[in-house]
N, C-alpha and C positions, 0 to 999 in steps of 0.2 A: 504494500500500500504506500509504503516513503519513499518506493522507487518510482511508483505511477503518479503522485503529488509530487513528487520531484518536476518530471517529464512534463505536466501539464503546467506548471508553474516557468519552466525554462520557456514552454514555445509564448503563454501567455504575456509572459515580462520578457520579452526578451533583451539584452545587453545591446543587441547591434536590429537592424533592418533586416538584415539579411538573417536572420536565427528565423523568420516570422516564419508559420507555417507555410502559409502560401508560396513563399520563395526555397523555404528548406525543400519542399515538396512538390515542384511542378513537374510538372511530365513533361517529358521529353516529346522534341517538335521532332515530329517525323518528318522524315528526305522530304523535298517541294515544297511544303510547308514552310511559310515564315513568323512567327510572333507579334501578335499583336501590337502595335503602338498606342499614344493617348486618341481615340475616338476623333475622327475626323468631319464633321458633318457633311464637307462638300463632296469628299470620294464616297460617304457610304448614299448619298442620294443621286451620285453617278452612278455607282453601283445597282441603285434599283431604278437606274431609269426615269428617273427624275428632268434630269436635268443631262448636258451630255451630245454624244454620237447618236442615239439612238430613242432621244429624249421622247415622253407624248408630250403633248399638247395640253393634258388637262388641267397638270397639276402647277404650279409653281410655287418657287419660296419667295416668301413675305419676311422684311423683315419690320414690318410695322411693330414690332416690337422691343425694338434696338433699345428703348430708356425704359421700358417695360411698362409702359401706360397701357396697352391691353391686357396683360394676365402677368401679373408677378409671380407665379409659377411655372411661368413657361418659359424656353430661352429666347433667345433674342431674335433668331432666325428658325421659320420650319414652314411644315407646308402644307398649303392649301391648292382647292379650286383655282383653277386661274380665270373661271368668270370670273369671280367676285374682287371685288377691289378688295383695299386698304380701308377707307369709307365703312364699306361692307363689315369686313370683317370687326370690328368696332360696336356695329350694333348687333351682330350674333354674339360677342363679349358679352354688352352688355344684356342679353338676353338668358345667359347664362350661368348655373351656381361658381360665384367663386370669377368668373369671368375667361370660364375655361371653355373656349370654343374647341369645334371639333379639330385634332390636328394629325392628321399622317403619323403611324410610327412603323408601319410595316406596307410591303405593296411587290407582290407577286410580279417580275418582269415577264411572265410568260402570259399569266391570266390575266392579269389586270386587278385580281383582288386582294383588299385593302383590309388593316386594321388600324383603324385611330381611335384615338382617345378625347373625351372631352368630360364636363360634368355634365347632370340633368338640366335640362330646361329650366326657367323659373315661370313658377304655373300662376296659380289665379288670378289676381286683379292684372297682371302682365298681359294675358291674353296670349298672343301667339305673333312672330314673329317673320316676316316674310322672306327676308335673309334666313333667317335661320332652315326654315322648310326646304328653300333654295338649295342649301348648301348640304342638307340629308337627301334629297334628292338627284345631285350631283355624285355623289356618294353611291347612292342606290345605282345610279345606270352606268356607272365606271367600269365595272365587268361587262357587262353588255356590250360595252361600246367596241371591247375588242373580239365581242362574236363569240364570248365564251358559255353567255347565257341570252336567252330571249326575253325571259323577263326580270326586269331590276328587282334586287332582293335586297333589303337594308334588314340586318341582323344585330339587334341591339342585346348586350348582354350590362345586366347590372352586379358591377362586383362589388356591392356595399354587403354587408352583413343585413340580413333581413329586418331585423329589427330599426336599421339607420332608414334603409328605404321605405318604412311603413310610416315613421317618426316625419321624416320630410313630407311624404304625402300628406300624411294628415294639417303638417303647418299650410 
C-alpha cells in the first residue's frame, strides 16, 4: 500500500513537467504518423472543407466576435451560414440562452453533415425569431444540398441533465 501511495503521489506532485502522467506515458507515434501541435483553427476548417481548395459555398467564418460582444463563450473566430450576415448573426445571439448561437464544430467532407453547438432558444414573451428559424433551417438542408439526402433533417439532441431542461421550460 506505501508503494502504491508512493507511485500515485510521484505522478500527482510531480518534481518536473515531464514526470506528469501524460508525458511519462504517451504512446508511441506510429511510422507516417506525426504529433499533434497547439490546435490550429485555420488548417482544421481546411481540413473539413470549410474554407480552402475544395471549399462549399455554404459555410463561412465570422469573426464578428473578435472583442467578444456576441457570446463570451465563444472564441473569437468560427463558423457559420454564409447567408447570414454579421447583423444576422447578433440577433440569433440575442435570441438565445447565454447568447450562444448555433456554431459548426464538426462537418462530414464527404456528406455534408454537420454537428454544432448552441444553447436553447429563449421562449415566451421572446416569441420567435426569424434569423434564428433561418439559420436551423440552413442547417436542416446542408446535407441535402450535397445529394446525400432528399429531405432536410435537423436532429436536435439536449445534453442538459433532465431535471435542468424541465426547470428552464417551466421558467
Amino acid at each position: 500500500v506505501d508503494r502504491a501511495l508512493s507511485a500515485m503521489c510521484a505522478y500527482a506532485f510531480p518534481n518536473s513537467l515531464r514526470y506528469l502522467f501524460a508525458f511519462a506515458h504517451s504512446p508511441l507515434t506510429p511510422k507516417g504518423h506525426t504529433k499533434l501541435g497547439p490546435f490550429d483553427f485555420l488548417a482544421e476548417m481546411r481540413r473539413l472543407g470549410i474554407f480552402g481548395e475544395n471549399a462549399s459555398s455554404m459555410w463561412r467564418i465570422t469573426y464578428a466576435n473578435r472583442s467578444f460582444r456576441l457570446c463570451n463563450s465563444y472564441p473569437k473566430a468560427f463558423v457559420v451560414p454564409a447567408r447570414l450576415s454579421d447583423e444576422d448573426l447578433f440577433l440569433v445571439a440575442n435570441f438565445r440562452s447565454g447568447h450562444r448561437l448555433p456554431a459548426l464544430t464538426w462537418l462530414s467532407p464527404d456528406s455534408g453533415a454537420s454537428i454544432w453547438r448552441s444553447s436553447q432558444p429563449k421562449g415566451g414573451v421572446s416569441g420567435s425569431c426569424l434569423q434564428d428559424e433561418v439559420m436551423l433551417d440552413i442547417i436542416a438542408c446542408s446535407c441535402s444540398a450535397r445529394g446525400s439526402s432528399s429531405d432536410p433533417m435537423l436532429m436536435i439532441f439536449d445534453c442538459r441533465p433532465r431535471t435542468s431542461a424541465m426547470a428552464n421550460r417551466a421558467a
